[in-house]
N, C-alpha and C positions, 0 to 999 in steps of 0.2 A: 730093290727099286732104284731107277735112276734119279738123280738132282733136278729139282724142278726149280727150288727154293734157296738162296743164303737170307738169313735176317742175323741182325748186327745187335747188339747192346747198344748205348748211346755215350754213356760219359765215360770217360778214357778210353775209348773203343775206336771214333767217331771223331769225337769232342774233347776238350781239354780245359782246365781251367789253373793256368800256374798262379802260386799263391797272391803276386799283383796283381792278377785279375782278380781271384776271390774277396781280396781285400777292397781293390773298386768297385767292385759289385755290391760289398756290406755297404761300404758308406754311402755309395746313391740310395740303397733300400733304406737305410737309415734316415738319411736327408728328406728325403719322402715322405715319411712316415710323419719324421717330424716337421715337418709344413702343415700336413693334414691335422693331425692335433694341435699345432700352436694355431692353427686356423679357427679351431671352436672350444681355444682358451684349455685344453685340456692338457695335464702334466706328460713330459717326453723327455726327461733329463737323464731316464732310468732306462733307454731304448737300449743301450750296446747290451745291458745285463737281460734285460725281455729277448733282446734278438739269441743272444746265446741259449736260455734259460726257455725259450718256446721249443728248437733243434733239441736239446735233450727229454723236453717234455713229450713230443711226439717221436722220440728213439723208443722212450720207454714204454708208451702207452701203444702205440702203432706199429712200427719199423723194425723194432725188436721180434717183431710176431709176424712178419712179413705179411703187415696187412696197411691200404694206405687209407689217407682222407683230403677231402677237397680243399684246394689251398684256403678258402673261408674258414675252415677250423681251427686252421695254424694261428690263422687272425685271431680267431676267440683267444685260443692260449696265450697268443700274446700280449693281448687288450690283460687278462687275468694277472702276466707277469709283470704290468705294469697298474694294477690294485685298480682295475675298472673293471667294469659288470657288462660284456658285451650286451646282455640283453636291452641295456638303455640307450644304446644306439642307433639308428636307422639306417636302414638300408640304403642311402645315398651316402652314408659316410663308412659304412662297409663295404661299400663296393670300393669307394674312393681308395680305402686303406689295404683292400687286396691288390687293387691297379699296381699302387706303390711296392707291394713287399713282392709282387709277383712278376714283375715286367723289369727289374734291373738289370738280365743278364741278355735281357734286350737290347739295351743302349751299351753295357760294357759287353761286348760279345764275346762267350769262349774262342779257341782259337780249333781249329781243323788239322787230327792229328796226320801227319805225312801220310800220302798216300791214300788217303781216305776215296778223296775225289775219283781219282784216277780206279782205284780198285771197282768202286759202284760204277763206274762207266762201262771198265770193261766185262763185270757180270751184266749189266745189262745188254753189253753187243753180242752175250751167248742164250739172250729172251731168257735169262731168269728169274723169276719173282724177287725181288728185294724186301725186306719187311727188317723191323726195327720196334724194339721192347725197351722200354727207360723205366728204370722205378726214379723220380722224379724229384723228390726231396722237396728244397724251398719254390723250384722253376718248375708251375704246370704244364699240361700237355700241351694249354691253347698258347703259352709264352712259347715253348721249346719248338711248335709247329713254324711259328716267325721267325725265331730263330736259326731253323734248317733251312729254311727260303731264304734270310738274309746272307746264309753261309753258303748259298749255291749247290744242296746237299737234296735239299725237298723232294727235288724234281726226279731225284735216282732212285725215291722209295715208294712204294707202290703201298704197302699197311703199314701204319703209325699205331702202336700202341701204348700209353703211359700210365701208370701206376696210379696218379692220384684220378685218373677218370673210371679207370677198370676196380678197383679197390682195393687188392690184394697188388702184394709185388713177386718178380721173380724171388725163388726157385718156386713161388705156388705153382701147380700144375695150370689152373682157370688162364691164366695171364698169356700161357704157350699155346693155352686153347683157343683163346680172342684172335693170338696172332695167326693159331694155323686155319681156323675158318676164312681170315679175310684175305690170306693167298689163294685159299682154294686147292690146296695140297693135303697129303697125306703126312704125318708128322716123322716117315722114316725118308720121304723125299726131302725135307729139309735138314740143312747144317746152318748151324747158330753159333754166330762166333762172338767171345766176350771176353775182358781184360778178369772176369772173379771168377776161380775158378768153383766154387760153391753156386751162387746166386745161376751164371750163367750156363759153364758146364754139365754142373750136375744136375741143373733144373731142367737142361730142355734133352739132357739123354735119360733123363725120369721118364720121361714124354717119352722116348723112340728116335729122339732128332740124334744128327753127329754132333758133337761139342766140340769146337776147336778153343782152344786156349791162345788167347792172343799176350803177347808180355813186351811191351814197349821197353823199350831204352830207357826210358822216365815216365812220370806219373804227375799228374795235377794233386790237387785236392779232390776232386770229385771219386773216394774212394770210401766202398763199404765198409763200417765197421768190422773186425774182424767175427766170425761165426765159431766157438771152438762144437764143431760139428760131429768130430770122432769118426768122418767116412776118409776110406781111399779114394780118391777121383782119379781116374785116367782115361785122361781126353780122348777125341780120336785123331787132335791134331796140335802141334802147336807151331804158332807163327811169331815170327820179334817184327815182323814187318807187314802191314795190311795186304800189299798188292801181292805179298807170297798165296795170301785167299783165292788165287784167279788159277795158279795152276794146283792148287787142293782140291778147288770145285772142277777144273778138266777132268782128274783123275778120278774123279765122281761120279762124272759125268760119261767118264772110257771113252774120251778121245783124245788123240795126239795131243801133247801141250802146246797151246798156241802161245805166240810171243808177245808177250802184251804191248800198247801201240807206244 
């Protein structure tokens, strides 16, 4: 079958986050948090060990098992690793407290790794489906959508799929299925390109898709725990540079390599 479809991974793929920005990111989410609680007199001194202490709590219980939850759960673990009873809360003050722990990488924005832009422009000037898979971590799907529109990125992607809305994260199968229904493609017409090679490669050629192995120069923080998984992977492509993706998809596609613009 011919190329109808590329879909992307999202963090180190995409997006970036070096470790001054992770670092700005904790402490606005932090700051947040704790405004919201010193607002209804409630303890916050113990936030930097809850915020580490929530991230391990949902590796082990969720993430570990490639399954996800709505950013409001992260909240409960949190409220718990800091000796309060979510359930005595109301729902104007959990909303309040997701707003904060969810919307930081809002205001401190990842950065847009080279060639990003350029590469979705020129899959799009050969009309092919874009689509895009994040398992999502502390930033949900409805942060990471404003996100992509403040990064000028939005508008190149045709389906958005993110992990804490759909449930389950890559390599599940369910997750490649969300994304291949809302191309509208068959899963041998798409290639899915990702910086892991486990989560991305091997997930979406489980499916039938190509897996290209993307390997930057450098790497943020936004990186999966390691998987010791005991398979060979062998991609069907690997690229150190995004816009190398434009004459992979030509070649896919059987035509001349065009010169990108």
């Amino acid at each position: 079958m011919t190329l109808k479809a590329v879909a992307f991974d999202l963090w180190e793929t995409l997006i970036t986050n070096a470790p001054e920005v992770s670092e700005r990111q904790k402490n606005l989410r932090n700051e947040r948090l704790a405004g919201v609680l010193r607002a209804r007199g409630l303890p916050f001194d113990a936030l930097e060990h809850a915020h580490h202490a929530t991230w391990n709590r949902c590796q082990e219980l969720y993430w570990s098992e490639d399954r996800d939850v709505p950013c409001r759960v992260q909240i409960e673990h949190l409220l718990e690793a800091l000796d309060l009873d979510p359930a005595s809360f109301d729902e104007e003050l959990l909303a309040r407290l997701e707003h904060a722990y969810a919307t930081a990488a809002i205001d401190v924005l990842p950065e847009v790794l080279p060639g990003a832009r350029e590469t979705l422009r020129e899959l799009k000037a050969r009309e092919l489906r874009i689509g895009l898979i994040s398992n999502t971590g502390r930033t949900p799907g409805y942060a990471l959508r404003e996100i992509l529109d403040r990064l000028g990125l939005a508008q190149s992607i045709d389906v958005m799929v993110f992990s804490n809305e759909h449930g389950v994260c890559k390599p599940r199968p369910s997750i490649f299925e969300e994304l291949r229904r809302g191309l509208e493609v068959a899963f041998e017409e798409i290639v899915f390109v990702g910086d892991n090679l486990y989560v991305d490669v091997h997930g979406a050629r489980a499916c039938g898709m190509r897996g290209v192995h993307f390997q930057p120069e450098t790497r943020g923080t936004a990186i999966a725990p390691h998987v010791d998984h005991g398979l060979e992977i062998v991609p069907d492509g690997i690229v150190t540079s995004l816009i190398d993706i434009v004459s992979f998809a030509d070649r896919c596609i059987g035509i001349a390599i065009l010169p990108t613009r």
